[in-house]
C-alpha positions as CSV (number, residue, x, y, z in Angstrom):
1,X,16.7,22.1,26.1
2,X,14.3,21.6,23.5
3,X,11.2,23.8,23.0
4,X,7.6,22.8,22.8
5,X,8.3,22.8,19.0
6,X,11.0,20.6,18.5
7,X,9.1,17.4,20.3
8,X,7.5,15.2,18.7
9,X,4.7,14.1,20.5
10,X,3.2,10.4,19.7
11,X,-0.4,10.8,18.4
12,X,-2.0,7.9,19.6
13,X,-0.5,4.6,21.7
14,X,-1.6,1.3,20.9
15,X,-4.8,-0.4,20.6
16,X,-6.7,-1.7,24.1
17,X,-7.5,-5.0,22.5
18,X,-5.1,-8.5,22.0
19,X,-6.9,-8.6,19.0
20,X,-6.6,-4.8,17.0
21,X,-3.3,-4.8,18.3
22,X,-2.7,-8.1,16.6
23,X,-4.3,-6.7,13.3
24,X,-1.8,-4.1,13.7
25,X,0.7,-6.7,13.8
26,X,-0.3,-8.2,11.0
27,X,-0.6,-4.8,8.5
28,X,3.5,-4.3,9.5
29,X,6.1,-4.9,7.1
30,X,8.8,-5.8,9.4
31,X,8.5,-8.1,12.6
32,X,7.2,-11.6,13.3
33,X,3.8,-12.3,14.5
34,X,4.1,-13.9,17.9
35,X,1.6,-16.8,19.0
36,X,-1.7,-15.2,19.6
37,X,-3.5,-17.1,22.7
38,X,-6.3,-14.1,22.8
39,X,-7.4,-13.3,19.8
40,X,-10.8,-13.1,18.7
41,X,-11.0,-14.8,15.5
42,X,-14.3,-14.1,14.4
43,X,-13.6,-10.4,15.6
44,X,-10.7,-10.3,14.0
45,X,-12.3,-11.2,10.6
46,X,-14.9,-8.7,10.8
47,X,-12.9,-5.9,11.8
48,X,-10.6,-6.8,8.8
49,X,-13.5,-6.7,6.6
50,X,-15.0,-2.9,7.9
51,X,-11.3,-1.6,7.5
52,X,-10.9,-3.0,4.1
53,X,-7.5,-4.7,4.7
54,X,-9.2,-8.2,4.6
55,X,-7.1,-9.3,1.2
56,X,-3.8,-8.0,3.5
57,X,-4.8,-9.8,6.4
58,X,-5.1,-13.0,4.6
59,X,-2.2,-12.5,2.7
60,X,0.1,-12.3,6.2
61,X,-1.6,-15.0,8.0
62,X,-1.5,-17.5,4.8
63,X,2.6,-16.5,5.0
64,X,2.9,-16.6,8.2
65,X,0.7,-20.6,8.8
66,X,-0.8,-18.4,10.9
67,X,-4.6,-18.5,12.0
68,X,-7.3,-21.4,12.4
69,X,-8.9,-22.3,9.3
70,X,-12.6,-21.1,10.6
71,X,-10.6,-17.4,10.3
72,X,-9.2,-17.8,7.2
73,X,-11.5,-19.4,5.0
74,X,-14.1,-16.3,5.3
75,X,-10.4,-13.6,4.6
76,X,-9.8,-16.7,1.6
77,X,-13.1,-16.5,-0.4
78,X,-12.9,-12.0,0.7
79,X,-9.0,-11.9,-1.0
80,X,-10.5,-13.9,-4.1
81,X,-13.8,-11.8,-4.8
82,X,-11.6,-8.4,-4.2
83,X,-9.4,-10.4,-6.7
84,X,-12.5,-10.7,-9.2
85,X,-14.0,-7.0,-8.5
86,X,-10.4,-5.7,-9.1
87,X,-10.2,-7.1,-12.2
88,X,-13.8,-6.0,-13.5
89,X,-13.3,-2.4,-12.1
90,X,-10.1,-1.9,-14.1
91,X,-11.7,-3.8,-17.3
92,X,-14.2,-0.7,-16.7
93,X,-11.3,1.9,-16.0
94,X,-9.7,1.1,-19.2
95,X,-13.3,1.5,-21.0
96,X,-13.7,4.9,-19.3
97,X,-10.0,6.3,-20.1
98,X,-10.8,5.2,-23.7
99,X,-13.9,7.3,-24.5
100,X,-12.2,10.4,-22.5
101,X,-9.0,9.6,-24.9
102,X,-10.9,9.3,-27.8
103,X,-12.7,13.0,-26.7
104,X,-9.2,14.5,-26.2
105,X,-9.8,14.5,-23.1
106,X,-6.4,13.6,-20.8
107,X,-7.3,11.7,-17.2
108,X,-5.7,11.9,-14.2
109,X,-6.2,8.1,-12.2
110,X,-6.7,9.0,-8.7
111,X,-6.8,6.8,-5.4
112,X,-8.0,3.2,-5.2
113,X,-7.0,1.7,-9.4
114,X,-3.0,4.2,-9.2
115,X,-2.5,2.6,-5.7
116,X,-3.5,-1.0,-6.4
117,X,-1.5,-1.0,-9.5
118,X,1.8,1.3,-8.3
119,X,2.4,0.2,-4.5
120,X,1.2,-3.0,-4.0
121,X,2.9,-6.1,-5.4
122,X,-0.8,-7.7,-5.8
123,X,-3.5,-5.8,-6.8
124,X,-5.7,-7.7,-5.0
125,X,-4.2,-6.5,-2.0
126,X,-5.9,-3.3,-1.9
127,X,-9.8,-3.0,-1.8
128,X,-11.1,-0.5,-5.3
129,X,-14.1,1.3,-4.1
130,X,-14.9,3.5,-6.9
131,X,-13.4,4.9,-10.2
132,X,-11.7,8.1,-9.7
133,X,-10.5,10.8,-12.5
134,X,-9.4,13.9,-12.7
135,X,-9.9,16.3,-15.4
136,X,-9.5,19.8,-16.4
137,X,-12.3,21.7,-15.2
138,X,-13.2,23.5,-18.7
139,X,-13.5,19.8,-19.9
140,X,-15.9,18.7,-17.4
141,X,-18.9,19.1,-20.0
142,X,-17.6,17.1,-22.7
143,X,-16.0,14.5,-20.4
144,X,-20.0,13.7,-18.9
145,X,-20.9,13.4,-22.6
146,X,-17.9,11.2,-23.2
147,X,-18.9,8.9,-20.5
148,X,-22.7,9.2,-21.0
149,X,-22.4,7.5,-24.6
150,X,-20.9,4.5,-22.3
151,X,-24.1,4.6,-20.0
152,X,-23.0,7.2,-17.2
153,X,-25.7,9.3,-15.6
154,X,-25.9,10.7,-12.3
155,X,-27.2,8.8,-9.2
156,X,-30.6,9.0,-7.8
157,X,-29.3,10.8,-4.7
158,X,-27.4,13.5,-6.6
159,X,-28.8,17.1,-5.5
160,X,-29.6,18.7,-8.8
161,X,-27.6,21.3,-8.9
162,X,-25.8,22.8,-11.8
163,X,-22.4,22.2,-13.3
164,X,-21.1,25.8,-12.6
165,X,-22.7,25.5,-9.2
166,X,-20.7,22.3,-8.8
167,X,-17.7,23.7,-10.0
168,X,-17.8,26.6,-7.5
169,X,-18.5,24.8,-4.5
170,X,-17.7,21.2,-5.3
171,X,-14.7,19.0,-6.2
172,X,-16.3,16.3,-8.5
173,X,-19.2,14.7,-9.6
174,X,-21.1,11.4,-9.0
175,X,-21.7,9.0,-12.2
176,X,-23.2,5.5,-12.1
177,X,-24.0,2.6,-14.3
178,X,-25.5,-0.7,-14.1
179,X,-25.2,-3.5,-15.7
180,X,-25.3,-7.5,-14.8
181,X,-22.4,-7.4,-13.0
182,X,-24.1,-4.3,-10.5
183,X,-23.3,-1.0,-10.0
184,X,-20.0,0.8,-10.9
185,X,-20.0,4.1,-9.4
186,X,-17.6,6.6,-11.0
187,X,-16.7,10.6,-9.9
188,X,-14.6,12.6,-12.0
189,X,-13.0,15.7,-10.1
190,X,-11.4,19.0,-11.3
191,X,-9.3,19.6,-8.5
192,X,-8.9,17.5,-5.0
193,X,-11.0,19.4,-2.6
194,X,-13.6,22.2,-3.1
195,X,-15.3,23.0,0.0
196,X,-15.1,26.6,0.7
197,X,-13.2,25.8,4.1
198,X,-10.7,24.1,2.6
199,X,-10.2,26.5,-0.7
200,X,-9.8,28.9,2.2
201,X,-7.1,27.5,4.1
202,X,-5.1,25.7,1.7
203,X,-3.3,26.1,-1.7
204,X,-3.9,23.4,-4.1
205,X,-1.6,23.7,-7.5
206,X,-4.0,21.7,-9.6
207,X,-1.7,23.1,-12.6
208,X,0.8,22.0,-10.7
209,X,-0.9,18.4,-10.4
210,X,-1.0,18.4,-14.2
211,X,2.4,19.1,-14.4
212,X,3.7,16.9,-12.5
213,X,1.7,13.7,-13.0
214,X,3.5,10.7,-14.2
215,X,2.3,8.1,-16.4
216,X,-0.1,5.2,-15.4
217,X,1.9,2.1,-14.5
218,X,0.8,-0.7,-16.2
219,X,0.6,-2.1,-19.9
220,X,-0.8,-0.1,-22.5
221,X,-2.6,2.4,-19.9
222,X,-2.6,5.6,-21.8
223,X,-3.5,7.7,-18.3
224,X,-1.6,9.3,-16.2
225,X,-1.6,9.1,-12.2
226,X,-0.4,11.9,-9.6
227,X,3.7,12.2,-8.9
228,X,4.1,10.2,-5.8
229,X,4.7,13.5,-4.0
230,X,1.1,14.8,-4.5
231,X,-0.3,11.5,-4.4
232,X,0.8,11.4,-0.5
233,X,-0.6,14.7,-0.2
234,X,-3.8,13.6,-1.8
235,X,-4.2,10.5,1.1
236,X,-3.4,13.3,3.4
237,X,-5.9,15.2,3.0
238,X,-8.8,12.7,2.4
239,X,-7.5,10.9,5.6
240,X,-8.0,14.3,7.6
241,X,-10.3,17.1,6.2
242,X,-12.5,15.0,4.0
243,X,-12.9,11.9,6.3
244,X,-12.1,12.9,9.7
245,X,-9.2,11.0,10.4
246,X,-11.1,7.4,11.4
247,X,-14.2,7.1,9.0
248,X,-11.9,5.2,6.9
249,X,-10.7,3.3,8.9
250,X,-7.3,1.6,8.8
251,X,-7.1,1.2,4.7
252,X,-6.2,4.7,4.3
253,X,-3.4,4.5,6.7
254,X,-1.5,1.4,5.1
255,X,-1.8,3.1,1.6
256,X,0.1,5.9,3.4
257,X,2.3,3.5,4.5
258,X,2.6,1.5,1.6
259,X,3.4,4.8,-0.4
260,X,5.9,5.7,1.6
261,X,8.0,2.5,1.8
262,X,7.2,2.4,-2.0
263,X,9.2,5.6,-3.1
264,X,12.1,5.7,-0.2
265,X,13.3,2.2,-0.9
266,X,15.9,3.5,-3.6
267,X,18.3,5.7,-4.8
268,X,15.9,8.8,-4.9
269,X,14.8,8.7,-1.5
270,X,16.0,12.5,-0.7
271,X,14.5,14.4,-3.7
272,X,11.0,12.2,-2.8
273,X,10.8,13.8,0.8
274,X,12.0,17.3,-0.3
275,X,9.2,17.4,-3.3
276,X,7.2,16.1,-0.3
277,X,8.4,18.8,2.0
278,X,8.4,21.5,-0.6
279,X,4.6,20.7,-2.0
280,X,3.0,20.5,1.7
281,X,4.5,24.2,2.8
282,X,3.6,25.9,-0.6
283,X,-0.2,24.5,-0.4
284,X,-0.4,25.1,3.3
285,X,-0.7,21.0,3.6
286,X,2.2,20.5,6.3
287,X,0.1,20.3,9.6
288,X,-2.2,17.8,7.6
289,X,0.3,15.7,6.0
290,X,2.3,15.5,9.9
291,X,-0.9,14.1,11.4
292,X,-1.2,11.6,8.6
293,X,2.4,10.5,8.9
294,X,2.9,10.6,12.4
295,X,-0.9,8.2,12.3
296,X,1.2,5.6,9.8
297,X,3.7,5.9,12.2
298,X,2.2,5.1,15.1
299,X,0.1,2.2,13.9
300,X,2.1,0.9,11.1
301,X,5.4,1.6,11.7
302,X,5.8,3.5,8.7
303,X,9.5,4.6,8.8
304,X,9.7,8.5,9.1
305,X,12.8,10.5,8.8
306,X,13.5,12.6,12.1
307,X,14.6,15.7,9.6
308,X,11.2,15.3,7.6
309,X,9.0,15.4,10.9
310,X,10.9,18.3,12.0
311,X,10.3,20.1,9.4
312,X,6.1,19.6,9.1
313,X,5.6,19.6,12.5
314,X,3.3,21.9,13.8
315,X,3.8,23.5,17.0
316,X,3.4,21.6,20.9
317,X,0.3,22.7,21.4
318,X,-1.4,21.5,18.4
319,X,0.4,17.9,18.5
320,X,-0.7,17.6,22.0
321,X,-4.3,18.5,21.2
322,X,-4.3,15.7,18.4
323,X,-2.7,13.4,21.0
324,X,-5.7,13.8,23.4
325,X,-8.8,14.0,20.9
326,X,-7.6,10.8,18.6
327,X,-7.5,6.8,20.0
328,X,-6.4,3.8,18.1
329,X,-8.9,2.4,18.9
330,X,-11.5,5.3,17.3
331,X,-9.5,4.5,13.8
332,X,-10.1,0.5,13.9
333,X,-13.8,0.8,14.7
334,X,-13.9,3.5,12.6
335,X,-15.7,6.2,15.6
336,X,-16.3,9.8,14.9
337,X,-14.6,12.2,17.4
338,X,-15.0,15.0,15.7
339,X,-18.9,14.9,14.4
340,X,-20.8,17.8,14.3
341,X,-19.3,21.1,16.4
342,X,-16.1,18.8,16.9
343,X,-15.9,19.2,13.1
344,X,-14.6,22.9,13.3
345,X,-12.9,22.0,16.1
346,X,-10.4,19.6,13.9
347,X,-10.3,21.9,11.2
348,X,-8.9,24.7,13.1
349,X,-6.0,22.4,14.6
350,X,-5.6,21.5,11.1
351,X,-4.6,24.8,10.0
352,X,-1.0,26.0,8.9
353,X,-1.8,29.5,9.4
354,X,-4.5,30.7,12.1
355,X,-5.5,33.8,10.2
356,X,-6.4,32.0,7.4
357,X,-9.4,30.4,10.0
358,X,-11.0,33.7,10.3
359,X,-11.0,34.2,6.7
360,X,-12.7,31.3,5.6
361,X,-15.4,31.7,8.2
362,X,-15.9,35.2,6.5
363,X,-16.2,33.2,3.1
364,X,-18.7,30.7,4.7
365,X,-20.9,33.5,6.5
366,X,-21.0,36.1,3.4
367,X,-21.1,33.1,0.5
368,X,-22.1,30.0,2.1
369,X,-23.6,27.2,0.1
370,X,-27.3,27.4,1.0
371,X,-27.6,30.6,-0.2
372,X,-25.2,29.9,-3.7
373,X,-27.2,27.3,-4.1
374,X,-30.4,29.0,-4.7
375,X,-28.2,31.0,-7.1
376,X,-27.0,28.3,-9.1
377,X,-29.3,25.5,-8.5
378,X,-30.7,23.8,-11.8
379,X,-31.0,20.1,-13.0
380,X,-27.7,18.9,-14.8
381,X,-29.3,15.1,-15.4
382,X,-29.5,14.1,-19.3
């Protein structure tokens, strides 16, 4: 008889709506889309759009001579101007790795640019928000001078607090520029999360990070990007702690997916999920990178093995608590359950270790970042 630890509990079912579970449909790898007599098409459209999957959506339909044309002209003309944004963000990424390159200054590409260019067969596929980097932390100072000379500055929202106060309790910081094309927004990090709550509870190897990185793919990119180990881990944990499982949306989800169908296609499929395996327990990241899967799983498909689950799941009670506090359906209309007080509610069924709870609420009550801030605050803006 198996205990409440060895079952693996599904963490949400299936969309209430013909048409998110035909999005759904359409985001899988495997499968054939079936006639669709209900869908909403102009539904459909915009809920592509708010998820960012849009350039994937019209991708499958086009495939597929699936969809009326009223539907996929607007997904046409959205693939082709991601198309064109893509191209002008990594023009700009190239720009930025040069003037850290030429400060000695080695770059980490994070996110949106690594996963457009390593896991998708066209970049176009996958929507680039903004430019991402991470950098050493005692280069932080000369990599905003570095990117200053090419127009950087903060934003006009940007708190003004200080560099070391940032560095404390922050993991990056904010940089803009205009020019005619608009506004490219950039944040260069130190380490992947640096929230007091989360410094608490988990173990990040940022040496580690460095260590294992693996060069840029691409032509002539003199970057590196994370090892795909710790780039799953990295979607893990801005899927859960840093965006709360649904605020964004689907996209997050089929990069998981995408990552993982990516790296266990070949030969090295085992050493992949035991780095993956290995990383999560060491930084306390297994409970978060099981919810992450086992969401991939249940909306995409993504194919898990049963030996990998066993070994990151946490136990019954937790899965079950996820079961009944997430819905489809709160992930494609991107919903909130866990806004305010539901916040710390997540985080604790998020946790590896319980004790490691009460300690970071002892950080937050005796350190918290109202009262460090009047410490450290101080204009950093040039």
């Amino acid at each position: 008889m198996n205990s409440p630890k060895d079952v693996i509990i599904a963490l949400v079912d299936p969309p209430t709506s013909p048409t998110d579970r035909f999005l759904l449909d359409c985001l899988r790898l495997e499968g054939q889309l079936e006639a669709a007599l209900e869908i909403d098409w102009p539904a459909l459209v915009e809920r592509a759009q708010r998820n960012g999957v849009a350039p994937l959506l019209y991708r499958r339909l086009r495939e597929a001579a699936h969809g009326p044309p009223t539907a996929l002209e607007p997904l046409h003309r959205a693939y082709y101007q991601n198309a064109a944004a893509n191209t002008l963000r990594i023009r700009e990424l190239r720009r930025v790795i040069g003037a850290l390159e030429a400060a000695s200054i080695p770059a980490i590409v994070l996110k949106g640019p690594a996963l457009a260019l390593t896991i998708y067969p066209d970049p176009a596929l996958r929507v680039i928000g903004d430019l991402d980097l991470l950098v050493r932390r005692e280069q932080v100072e000369q990599a905003m001078a570095a990117l200053h000379s090419l127009g950087y500055g903060p934003p006009e929202h940007e708190p003004p607090y200080s560099l070391k106060y940032l560095a404390r309790f922050g993991r990056h910081l904010q940089l803009q520029r205009r020019d005619r094309t608009g506004t490219l927004d950039l944040e260069v990090h130190w380490t992947l999360i640096g929230e007091l709550w989360a410094g608490a509870v988990t173990a990040i190897d940022v040496e580690g990070l460095w260590a294992r990185a693996v060069p840029l793919q691409g032509e002539g990119w003199r970057a590196c990007q994370l090892s795909p180990a710790d780039m799953l881990l990295h979607l893990a944990l801005h899927a859960t702690l840093m965006h709360g499982f649904t605020e964004l949306g689907l996209r997050i989800y089929v990069d998981v997916d995408r990552l993982v169908r990516h790296h266990t296609s070949g030969k090295e499929v085992g050493a992949f999920w035991t780095q993956v395996i290995a990383l999560a327990r060491a930084q306390r990241l297994a409970t978060i990178l099981y919810t992450t899967l086992m969401l991939a799983r249940d909306l995409l498909g993504t194919p898990l093995p049963a030996s990998v689950l066993a070994a990151l799941r946490p136990g019954g009670v937790q899965q079950r608590l996820f079961a009944q506090a997430l819905r489809a359906d709160d992930i494609l209309h991107q919903r909130r359950p866990f806004a305010g007080p539901g916040k710390w509610r997540m985080r604790l069924m998020l946790l590896d270790r319980w004790r490691d709870g009460a300690r970071a609420l002892g950080l937050i009550v005796l350190g918290g970042r109202g009262l460090q801030a009047a410490r450290y605050r101080a204009s950093f803006r040039r």
